[in-house]
C-alpha positions, 0 to 999 in steps of 0.5 A, a space after each residue: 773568234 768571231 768570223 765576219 759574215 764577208 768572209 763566207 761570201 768571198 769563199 763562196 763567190 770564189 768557189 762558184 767563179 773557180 768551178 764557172 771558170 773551169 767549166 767554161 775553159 772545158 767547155 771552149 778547149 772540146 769545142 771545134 776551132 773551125 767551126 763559128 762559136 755559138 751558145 755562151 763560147 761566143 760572149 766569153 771569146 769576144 769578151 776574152 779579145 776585148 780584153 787582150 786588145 785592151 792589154 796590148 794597147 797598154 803594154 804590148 804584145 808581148 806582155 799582154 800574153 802574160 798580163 791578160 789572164 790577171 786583167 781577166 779575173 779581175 775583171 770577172 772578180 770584181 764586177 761579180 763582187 760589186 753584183 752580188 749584192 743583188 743577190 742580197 749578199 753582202 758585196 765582197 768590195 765593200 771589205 776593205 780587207 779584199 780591195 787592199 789584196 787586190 790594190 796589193 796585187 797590182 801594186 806588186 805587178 807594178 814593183 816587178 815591171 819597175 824592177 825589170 827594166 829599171 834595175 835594182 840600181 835605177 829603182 832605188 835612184 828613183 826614191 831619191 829623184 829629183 833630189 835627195 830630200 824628197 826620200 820620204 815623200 816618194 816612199 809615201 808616193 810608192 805605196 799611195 798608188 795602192 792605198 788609193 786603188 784599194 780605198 776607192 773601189 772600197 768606198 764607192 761599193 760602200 757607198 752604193 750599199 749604204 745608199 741601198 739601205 738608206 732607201 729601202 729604210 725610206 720606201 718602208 717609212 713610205 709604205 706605212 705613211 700610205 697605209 695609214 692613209 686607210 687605216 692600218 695600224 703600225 708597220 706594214 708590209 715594204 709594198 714600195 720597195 719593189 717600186 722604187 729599188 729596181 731602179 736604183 738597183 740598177 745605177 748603184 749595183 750595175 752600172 757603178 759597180 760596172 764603172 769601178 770594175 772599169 776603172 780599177 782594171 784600167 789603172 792596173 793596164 795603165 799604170 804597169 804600162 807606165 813603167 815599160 819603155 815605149 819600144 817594148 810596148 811597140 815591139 821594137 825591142 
């Protein structure tokens, strides 16, 4: 049986996240509650209360104390995921296999929230509603949010990484086209990636993996926020 090359990055990513992650919640629990944060607590505390007023706009206060640590790796998983590839490593996102489990995840939170304030009653009504035919439409519409979370982020990480191969296959066409010009001989040296890829590194690996990190997360608040009545979201009830 033949292991993909993806899976060692995932294992290896997941290692050094889990190990970062511990270290760092040590690291803020020594630290003195009622002194200023300084050094690499700062960035993460204020990253942490980013995040949690993010939760608490989507779902409430109450929920959010409950939801945040999963937005939370999600956030640091993914945009690491989508950044790897910097590294050289294959970007863990561009697997399918790993954006479907966390579309799966998700998807899961959402069946839960619709569970708990719809009922076992109201939550199979709903695949009926607004008339009975419309049965098979909403079994494919209750497992499209998870498709189309998992393909998207999916195919936009792949998308970037083909891109990247694409001009690096270019640059090095560049580099010996300009190194015929004085006289060398067969391939050469990819002396213009350097000058070209930092660029476009940039856009495709940090900004749009940024960007879908953002809107994968953003989905996962939104979408659970959908399904909880208006006054737990308010704190009414």
């Amino acid at each position: 049986m033949t292991v993909q090359s993806d899976v060692y990055v995932i294992i290896l990513l997941t290692i050094v996240l889990g190990i970062g992650i511990v270290l760092l919640s040590k690291k803020i629990d020594k630290a003195d509650p009622l002194a200023e944060p300084t050094g690499i607590i700062l960035p993460v505390l204020l990253g942490v209360q980013s995040v949690y007023r993010s939760v608490t706009d989507n779902v409430g206060e109450k929920t959010s104390d409950i939801l945040t640590p999963y937005i939370l790796v999600l956030w640091v998983y993914i945009f690491c995921a989508n950044t790897v590839s910097l590294l050289g490593l294959n970007s863990p996102t561009s697997n399918l296999s790993v954006t479907l489990l966390l579309a799966f995840i998700t998807w899961l939170l959402i069946q839960i929230t619709e569970l708990k304030y719809q009922g076992l009653k109201g939550y199979l009504h709903g695949f009926l509603e607004p008339i009975a035919v419309m049965l098979p439409m909403n079994i494919i519409g209750k497992f499209s949010t998870m498709i189309s979370m998992s393909i998207r982020l999916f195919g936009n990480i792949l998308c970037g990484t083909i891109m990247m191969q694409l001009i690096y296959g270019a640059a090095q066409g560049l580099s010996n086209l300009i190194a015929s010009c004085f006289g060398a001989q067969g391939g050469v040296f990819n002396f213009m990636a350097p000058i070209i890829a930092p660029v476009l590194h940039a856009y495709f690996d940090l900004f749009a993996g940024f960007i879908q990190t953002l809107v994968f997360v953003t989905l996962t608040m939104v979408l659970i926020g959908n399904d909880m009545p208006e006054e737990v979201i308010k704190g009414i009830a």
